[in-house]
N, CA, C and O atoms as a GROMACS GRO file, in nm:
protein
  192
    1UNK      N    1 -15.679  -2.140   3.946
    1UNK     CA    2 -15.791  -2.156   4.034
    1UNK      C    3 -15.918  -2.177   3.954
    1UNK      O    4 -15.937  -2.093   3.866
    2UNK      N    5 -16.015  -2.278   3.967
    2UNK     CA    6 -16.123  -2.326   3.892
    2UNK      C    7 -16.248  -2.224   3.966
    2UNK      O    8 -16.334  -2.167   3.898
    3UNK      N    9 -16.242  -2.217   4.069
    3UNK     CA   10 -16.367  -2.149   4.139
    3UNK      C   11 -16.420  -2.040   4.073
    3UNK      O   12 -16.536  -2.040   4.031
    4UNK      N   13 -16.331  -1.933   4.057
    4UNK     CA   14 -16.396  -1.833   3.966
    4UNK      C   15 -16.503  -1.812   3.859
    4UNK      O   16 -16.596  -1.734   3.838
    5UNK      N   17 -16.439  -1.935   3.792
    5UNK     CA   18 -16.465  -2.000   3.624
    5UNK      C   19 -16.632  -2.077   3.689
    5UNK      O   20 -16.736  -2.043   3.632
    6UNK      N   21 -16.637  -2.162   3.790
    6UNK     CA   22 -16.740  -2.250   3.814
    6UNK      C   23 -16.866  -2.145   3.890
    6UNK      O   24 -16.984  -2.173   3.870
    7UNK      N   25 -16.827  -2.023   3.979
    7UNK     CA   26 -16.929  -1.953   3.993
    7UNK      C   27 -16.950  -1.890   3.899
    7UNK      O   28 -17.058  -1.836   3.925
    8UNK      N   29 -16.909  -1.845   3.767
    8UNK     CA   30 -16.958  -1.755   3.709
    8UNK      C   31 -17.032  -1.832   3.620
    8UNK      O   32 -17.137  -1.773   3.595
    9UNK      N   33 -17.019  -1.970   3.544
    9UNK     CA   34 -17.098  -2.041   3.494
    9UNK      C   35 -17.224  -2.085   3.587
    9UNK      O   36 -17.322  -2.144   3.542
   10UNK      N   37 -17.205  -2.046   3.733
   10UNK     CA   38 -17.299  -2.139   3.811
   10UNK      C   39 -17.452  -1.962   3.798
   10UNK      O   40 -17.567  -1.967   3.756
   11UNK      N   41 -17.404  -1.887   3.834
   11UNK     CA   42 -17.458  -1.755   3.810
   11UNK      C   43 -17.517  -1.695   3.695
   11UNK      O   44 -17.606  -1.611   3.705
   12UNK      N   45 -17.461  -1.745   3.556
   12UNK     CA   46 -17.520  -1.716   3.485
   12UNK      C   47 -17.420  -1.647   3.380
   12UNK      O   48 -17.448  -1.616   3.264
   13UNK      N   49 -17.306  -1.631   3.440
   13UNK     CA   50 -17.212  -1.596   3.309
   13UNK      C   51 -17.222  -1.674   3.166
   13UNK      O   52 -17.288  -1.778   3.157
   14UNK      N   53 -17.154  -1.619   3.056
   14UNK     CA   54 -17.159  -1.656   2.940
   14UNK      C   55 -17.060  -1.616   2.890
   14UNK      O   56 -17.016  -1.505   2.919
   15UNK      N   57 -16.966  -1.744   2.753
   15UNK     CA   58 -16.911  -1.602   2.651
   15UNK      C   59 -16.758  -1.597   2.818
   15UNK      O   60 -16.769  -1.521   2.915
   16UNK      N   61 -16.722  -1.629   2.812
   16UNK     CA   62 -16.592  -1.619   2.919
   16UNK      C   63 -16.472  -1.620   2.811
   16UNK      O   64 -16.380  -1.539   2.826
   17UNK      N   65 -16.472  -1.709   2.705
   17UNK     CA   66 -16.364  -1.708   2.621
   17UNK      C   67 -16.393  -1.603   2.486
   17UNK      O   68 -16.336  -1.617   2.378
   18UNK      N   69 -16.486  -1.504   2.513
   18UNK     CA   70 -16.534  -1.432   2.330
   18UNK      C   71 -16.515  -1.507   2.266
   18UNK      O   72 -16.399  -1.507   2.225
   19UNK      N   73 -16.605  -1.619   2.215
   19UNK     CA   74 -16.614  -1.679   2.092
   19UNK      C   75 -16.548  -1.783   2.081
   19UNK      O   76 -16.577  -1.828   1.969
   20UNK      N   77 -16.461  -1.864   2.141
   20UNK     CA   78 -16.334  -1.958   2.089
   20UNK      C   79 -16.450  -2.106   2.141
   20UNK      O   80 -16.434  -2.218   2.092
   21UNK      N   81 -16.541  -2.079   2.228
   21UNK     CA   82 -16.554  -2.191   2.296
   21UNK      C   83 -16.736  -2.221   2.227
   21UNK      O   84 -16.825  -2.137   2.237
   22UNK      N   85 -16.753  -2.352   2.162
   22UNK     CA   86 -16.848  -2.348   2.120
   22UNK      C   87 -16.973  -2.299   2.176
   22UNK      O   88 -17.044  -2.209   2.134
   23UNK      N   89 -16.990  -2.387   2.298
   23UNK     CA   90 -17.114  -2.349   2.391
   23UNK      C   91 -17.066  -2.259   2.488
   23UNK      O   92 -16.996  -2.287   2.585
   24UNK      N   93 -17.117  -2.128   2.450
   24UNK     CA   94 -17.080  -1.999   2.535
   24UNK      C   95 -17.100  -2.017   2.682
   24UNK      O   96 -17.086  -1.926   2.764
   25UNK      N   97 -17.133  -2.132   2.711
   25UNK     CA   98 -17.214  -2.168   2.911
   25UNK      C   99 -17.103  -2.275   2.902
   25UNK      O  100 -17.156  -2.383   2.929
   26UNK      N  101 -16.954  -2.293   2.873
   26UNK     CA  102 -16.893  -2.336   2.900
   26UNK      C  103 -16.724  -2.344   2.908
   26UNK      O  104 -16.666  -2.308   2.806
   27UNK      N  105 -16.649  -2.383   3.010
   27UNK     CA  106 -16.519  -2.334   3.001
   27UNK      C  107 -16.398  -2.416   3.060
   27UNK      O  108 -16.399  -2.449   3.178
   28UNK      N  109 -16.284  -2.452   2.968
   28UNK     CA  110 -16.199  -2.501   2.962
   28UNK      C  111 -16.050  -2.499   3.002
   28UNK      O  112 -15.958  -2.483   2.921
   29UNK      N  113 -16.031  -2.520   3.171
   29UNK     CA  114 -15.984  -2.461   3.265
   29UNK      C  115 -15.833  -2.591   3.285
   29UNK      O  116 -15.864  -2.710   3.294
   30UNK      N  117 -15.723  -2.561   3.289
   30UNK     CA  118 -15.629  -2.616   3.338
   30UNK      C  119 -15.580  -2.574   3.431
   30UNK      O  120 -15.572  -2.456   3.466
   31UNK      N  121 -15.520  -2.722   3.509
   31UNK     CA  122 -15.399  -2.677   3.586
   31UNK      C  123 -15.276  -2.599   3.610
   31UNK      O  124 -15.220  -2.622   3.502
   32UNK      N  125 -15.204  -2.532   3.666
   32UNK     CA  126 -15.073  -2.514   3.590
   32UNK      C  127 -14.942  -2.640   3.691
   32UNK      O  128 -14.819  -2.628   3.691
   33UNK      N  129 -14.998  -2.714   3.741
   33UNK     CA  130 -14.886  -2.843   3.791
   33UNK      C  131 -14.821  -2.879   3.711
   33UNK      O  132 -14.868  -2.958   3.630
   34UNK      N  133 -14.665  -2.830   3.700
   34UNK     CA  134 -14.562  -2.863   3.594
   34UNK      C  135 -14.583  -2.993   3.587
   34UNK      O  136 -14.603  -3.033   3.472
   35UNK      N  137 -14.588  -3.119   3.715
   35UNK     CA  138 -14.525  -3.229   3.692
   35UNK      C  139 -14.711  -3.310   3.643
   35UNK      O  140 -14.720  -3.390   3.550
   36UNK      N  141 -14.815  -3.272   3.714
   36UNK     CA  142 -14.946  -3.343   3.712
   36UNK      C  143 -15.057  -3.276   3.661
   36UNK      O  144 -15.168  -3.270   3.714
   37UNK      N  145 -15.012  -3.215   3.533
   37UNK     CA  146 -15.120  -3.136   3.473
   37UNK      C  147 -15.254  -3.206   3.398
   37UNK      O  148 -15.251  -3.301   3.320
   38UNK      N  149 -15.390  -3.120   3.451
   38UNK     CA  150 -15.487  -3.173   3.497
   38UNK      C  151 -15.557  -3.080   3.386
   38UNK      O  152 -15.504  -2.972   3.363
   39UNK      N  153 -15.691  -3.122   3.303
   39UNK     CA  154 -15.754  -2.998   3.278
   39UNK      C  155 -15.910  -3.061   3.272
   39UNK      O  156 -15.940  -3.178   3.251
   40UNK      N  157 -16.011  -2.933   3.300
   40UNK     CA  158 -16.131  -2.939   3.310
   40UNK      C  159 -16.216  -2.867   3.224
   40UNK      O  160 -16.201  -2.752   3.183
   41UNK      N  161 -16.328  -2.966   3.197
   41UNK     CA  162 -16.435  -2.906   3.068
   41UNK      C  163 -16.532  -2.850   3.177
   41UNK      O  164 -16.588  -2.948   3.228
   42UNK      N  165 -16.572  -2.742   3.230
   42UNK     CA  166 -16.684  -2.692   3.272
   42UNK      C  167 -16.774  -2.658   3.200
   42UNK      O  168 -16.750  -2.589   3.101
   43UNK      N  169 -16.881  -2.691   3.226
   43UNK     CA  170 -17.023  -2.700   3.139
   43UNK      C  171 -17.100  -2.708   3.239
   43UNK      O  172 -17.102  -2.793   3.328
   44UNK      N  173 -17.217  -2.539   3.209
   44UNK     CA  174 -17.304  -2.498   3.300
   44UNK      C  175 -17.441  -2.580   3.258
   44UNK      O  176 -17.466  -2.581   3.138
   45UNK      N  177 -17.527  -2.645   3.340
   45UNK     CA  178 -17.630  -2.695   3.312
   45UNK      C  179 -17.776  -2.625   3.346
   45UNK      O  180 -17.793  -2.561   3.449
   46UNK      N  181 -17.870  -2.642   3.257
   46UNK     CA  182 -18.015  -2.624   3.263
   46UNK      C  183 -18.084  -2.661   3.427
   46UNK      O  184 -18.047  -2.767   3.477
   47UNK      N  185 -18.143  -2.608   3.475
   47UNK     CA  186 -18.199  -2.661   3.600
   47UNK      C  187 -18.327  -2.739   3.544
   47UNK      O  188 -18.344  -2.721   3.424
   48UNK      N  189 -18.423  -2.824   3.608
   48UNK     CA  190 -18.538  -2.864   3.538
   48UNK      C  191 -18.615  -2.849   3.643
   48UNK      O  192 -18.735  -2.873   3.635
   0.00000   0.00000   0.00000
């Protein structure tokens, strides 16, 4: 499930992976579809 991962970057989370993920405001979420596996770079953005 991506939702979790996308409100907590949308809120203000950080740091979701301790350290593995360069930019701590971001997170690298797959599918688990044996046959159509899918994966997503989430990256929280700056408001202006």
């Amino acid at each position: 499930m991506v939702r979790p991962f996308v409100m907590m970057l949308a809120y203000g989370g950080e740091d979701i992976y301790e350290g593995w993920m360069k930019n701590k405001r971001s997170a690298m979420i797959s599918c688990n579809d044996g046959f159509r596996p899918v994966s997503f770079l989430l990256e929280a953005m700056e408001d202006e």
